[in-house]
N, C-alpha and C positions, 0 to 999 in steps of 0.2 A: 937396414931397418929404417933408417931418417928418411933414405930414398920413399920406401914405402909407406911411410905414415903421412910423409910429402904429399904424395902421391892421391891418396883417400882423401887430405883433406881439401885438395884443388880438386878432386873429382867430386868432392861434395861440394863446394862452392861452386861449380860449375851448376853441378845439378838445381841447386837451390836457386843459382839466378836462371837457368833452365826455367823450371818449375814458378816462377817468379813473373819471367816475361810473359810465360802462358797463362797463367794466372789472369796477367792486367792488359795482353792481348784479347782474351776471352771477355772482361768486362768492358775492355774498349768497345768491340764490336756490340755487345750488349745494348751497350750506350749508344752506340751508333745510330743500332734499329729504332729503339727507343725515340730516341732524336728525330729519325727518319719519319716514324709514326705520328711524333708528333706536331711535325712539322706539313704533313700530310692534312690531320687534323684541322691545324690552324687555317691552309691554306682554304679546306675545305668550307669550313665557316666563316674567311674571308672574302670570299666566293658564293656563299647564301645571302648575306648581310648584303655585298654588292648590288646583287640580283634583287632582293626583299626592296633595298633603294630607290634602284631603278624601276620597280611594278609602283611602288607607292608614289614615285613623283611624275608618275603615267598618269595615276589614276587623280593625282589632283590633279595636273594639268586642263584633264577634260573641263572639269564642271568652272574651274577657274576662266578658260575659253570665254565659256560662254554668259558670267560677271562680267569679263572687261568688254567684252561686244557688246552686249547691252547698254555698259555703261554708257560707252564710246559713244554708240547709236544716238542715244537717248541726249546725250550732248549735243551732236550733231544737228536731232529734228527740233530742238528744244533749246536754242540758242541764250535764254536766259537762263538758263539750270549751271552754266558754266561757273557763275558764281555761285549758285549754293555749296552751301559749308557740307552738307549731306554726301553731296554729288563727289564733293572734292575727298572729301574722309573715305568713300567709297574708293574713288578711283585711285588713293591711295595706296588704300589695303589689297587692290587687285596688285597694282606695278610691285609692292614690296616682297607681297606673299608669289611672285611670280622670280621676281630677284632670288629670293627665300630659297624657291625651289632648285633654281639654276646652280644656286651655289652646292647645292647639295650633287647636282649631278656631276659641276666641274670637279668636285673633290673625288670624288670616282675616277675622272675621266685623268685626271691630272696625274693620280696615282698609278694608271694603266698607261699613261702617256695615248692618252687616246682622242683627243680635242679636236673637232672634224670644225670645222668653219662652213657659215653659208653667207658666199658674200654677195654684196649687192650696190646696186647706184642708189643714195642716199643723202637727204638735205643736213649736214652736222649743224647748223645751228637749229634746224626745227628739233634735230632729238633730242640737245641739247637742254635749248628752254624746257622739251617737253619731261624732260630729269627735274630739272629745277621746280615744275609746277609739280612733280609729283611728289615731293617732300615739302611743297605748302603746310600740307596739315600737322605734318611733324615737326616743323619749325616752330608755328605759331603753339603747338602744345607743351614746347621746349621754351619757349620764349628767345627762340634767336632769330636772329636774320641771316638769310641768303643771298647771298651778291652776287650778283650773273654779270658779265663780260665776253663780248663776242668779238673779234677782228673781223671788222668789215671787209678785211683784204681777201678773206677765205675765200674760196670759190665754193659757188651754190652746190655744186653736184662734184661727189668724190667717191670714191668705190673701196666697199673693205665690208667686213665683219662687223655693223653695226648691232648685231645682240651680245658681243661678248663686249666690243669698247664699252656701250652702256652698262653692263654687268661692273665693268672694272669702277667704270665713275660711277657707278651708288654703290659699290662699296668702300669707294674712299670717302665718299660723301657721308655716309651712310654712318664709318667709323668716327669722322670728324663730330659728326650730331653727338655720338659716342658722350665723346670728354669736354662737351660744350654746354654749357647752362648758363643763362643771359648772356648772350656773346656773337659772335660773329661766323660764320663761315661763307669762305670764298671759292666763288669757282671762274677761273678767267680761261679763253680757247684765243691761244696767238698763233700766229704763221711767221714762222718761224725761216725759211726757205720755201720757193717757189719756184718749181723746173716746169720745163712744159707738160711733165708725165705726172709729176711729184709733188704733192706739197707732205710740207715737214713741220707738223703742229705741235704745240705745247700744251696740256692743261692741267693746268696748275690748283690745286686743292688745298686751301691752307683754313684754318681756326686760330682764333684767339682764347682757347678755353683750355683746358684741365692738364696739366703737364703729367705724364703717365709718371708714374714711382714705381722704384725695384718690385716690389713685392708684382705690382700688375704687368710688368715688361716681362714674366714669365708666363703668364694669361697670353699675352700675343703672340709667343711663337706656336703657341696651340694652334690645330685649324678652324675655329672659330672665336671669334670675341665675344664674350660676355662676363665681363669683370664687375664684380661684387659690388663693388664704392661706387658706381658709377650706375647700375642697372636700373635705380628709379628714376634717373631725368629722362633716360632713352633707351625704350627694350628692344630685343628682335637678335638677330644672330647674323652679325656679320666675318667676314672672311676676315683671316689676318692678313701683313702685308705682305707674311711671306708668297702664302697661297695665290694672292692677287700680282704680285711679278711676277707669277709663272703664270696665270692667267693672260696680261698682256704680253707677254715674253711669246704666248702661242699663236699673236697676229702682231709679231716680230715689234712691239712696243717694249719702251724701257720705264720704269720708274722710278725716280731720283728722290730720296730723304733731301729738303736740305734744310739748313741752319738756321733756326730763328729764336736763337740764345736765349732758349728756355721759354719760351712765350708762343703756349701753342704747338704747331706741328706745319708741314708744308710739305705737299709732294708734288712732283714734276714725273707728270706721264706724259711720255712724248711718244711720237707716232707720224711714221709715214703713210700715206695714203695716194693710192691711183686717179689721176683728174681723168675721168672715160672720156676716149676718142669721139670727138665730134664726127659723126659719117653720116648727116643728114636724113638718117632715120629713126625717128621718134617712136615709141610706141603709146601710141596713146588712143583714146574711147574712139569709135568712131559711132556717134549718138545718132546719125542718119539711116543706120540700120540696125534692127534688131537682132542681136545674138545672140545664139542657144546657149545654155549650159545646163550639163546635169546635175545636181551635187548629190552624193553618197555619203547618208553617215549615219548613225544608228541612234544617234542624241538627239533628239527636236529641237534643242534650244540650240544645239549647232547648227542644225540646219536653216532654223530662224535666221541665227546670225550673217550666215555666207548667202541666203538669200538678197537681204535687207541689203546688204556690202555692191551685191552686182546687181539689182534692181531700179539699184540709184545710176549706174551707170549704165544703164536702157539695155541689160538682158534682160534675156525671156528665160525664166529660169524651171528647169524639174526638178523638185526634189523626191526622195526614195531612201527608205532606211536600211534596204538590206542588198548584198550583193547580186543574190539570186534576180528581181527584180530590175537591176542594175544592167545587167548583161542585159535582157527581153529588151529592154528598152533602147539599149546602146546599139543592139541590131536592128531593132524597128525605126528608128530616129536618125538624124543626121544632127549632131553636134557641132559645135564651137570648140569648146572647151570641155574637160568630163572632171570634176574635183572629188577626189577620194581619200574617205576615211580609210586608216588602215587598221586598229584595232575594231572589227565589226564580230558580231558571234554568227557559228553556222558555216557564214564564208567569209575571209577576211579579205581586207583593198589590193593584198599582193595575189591571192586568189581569182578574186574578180578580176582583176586589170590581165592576169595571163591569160582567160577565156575570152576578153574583148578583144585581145592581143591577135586569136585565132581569125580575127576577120576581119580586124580597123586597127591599120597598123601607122596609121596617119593623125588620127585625133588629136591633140595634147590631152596625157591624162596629167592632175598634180596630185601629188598625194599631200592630205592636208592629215599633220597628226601628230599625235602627243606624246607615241613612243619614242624611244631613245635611238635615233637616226645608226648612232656609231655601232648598233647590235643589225640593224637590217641595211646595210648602204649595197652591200652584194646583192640581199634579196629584191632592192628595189628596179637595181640596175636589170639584173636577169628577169623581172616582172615587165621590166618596157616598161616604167613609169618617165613620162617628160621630165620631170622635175620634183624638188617636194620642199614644204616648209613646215616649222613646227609652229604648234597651239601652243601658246594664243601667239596670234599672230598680229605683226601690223598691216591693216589694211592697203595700206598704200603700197606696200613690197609686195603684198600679193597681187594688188592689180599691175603691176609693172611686168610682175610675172606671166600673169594672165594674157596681155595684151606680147608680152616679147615672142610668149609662142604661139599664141595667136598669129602673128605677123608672118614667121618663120614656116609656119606650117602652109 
């Protein structure tokens, strides 16, 4: 009888954790979907917001384009405007609000591990200075000074990613203005080692101004900076540091915190960079004959721009706003060079450039444009585009450009 009451109650306890594991198996799984769904969800909305990002930092890139060309221009034909305060405030608000936007797409990009680079032979101290003149007017409204330092030892011409190095130095620059009010910020470019392939630079960002506190050292590891105490000497939103070591981290630079026992901040962004092969050919104007170019873009004030840029360099230029027109023409004509928008309506520059592709398979075309390179690098390649660079652009990489396949062609 003990046997069998035994018996019942280990066969109910069985059951009961039976009944038990099914129970909180069945709500595991519940849970599962649940979780599945909503992770789906998120992912889904993580993936709008991307895409929402990337349309809206398209859509200013354009009309920003065609501000800093103008400004540039106008600089250019109008040699005393350099100093106006106007000109400088302007030219400002173009380089920051153009920073502004980049940061926004590298935080996309960083987060997808997706950081394309477009490199190029390039002057490091003219881009240099040309960082430091572009925080003129946020200095002077800050009340601080800028201190520039160049190593004369650098070589004139070095080869790399000159829109991201600049990106990283204005936003350490950028953050130093941050936590500075009446004070100092430094930027020194040393050379560091020098191979015949290699140089191995330093530049070094340091302030004498606002020593960060607990409360704000949790504002920085956010992805953007804009800490409370500090927002009225200097607005704007820049990266943190984390963000920005992984920014030069992707054109294989390092950034070093170091010690200046409480006084201020200091960083060390180093960096190697390629000395380009002397092989005795240059590409450069050749002003004794005139060269054709067509440029394609649906924006007028773009088209002004890119005319005005190689007009000065003795092309014969057409312009045209639409793809349709574009092709007539590219079959009627003999070109140089063909430069194409690729956001166009009707027909777009990947569009046109694969119908021009059916019968001139020789031209350079460049695609000039303001979408996001890392969503179209496949469709440009399978389009037969020569080359491409993005808006706004600097002039001078573009004509290096213009002239390399020029020459090649």
């Amino acid at each position: 009888m003990l046997y069998y009451i035994i018996g019942i109650v280990v066969l109910g306890i069985l059951f009961f954790l039976g009944f038990s594991y099914y129970k909180i198996s069945l709500r595991l799984k519940i849970r599962d979907k649940e979780l599945e769904s909503l992770q789906e969800k998120t992912e889904q909305q993580s993936q709008i917001n991307k895409q929402f990002i990337t349309s809206l930092s398209q859509e200013l890139r354009t009309p920003l384009y065609g501000i800093m060309g103008l400004t540039n221009l106008l600089a250019q034909e109008y040699p005393k405007l350099e100093e106006n305060k106007n000109l400088k405030s302007l030219k400002f608000s173009g380089d920051y609000l153009l920073t502004l936007i980049n940061n926004i797409i590298q935080v996309n990009h960083i987060s997808n591990e997706e950081i394309k680079l477009q490199e190029s032979i390039f002057d490091l101290k003219e881009i240099t200075q040309n960082i430091v003149q572009s925080f003129s007017y946020a200095t002077a409204n800050s009340d601080n000074k800028l201190h520039f330092d160049f190593d004369a030892a650098i070589p004139n011409e070095l080869q790399g990613s000159p829109s991201v190095l600049s990106q990283v130095l204005m936003n350490l620059i950028s953050n130093a203005l941050r936590f500075t009010k009446n004070g100092n910020i430094f930027l020194s470019v040393s050379l560091i080692t020098q191979k015949e392939s290699t140089s191995n630079i330093v530049f070094k960002v340091k302030h004498d101004g606002h020593e960060v506190s607990k409360e704000d050292e949790k504002s920085i590891y956010q992805e953007f900076i804009n800490i409370e105490s500090i927002k009225k000497s200097y607005l704007g939103i820049g990266l943190n540091t984390t963000i920005v070591k992984r920014l030069a981290k992707s054109i294989d630079g390092e950034i070093i915190v170091n010690d200046t026992n409480g006084q201020g901040s200091e960083y060390a962004f180093v960096l190697n960079l390629e000395v380009p092969k002397k092989n005795g050919k240059e590409f450069k104007a050749d002003n004794t004959t005139k060269q054709k170019a067509l440029i394609v873009d649906d924006n007028k004030l773009n088209l002004l721009v890119a005319d005005k840029i190689l007009s000065k360099e003795n092309f014969e230029c057409t312009t045209i706003d639409n793809g349709f027109d574009a092709i007539k023409l590219a079959n009627d004509n003999s070109y140089d060079i063909i430069l194409m928008d690729i956001n166009m309506p009707k027909l777009n520059g990947i569009g046109t450039t694969k119908r021009i592709r059916e019968f001139d398979d020789e031209t350079p075309i460049i695609a000039l444009t303001a979408v996001d390179v890392t969503q179209l690098n496949k469709q440009i390649l399978q389009a037969g585009l020569s080359d491409y660079i993005l808006k706004p652009y600097d002039k001078n990489i573009l004509l290096d450009m213009i002239y390399k396949h020029i020459h090649h062609s």
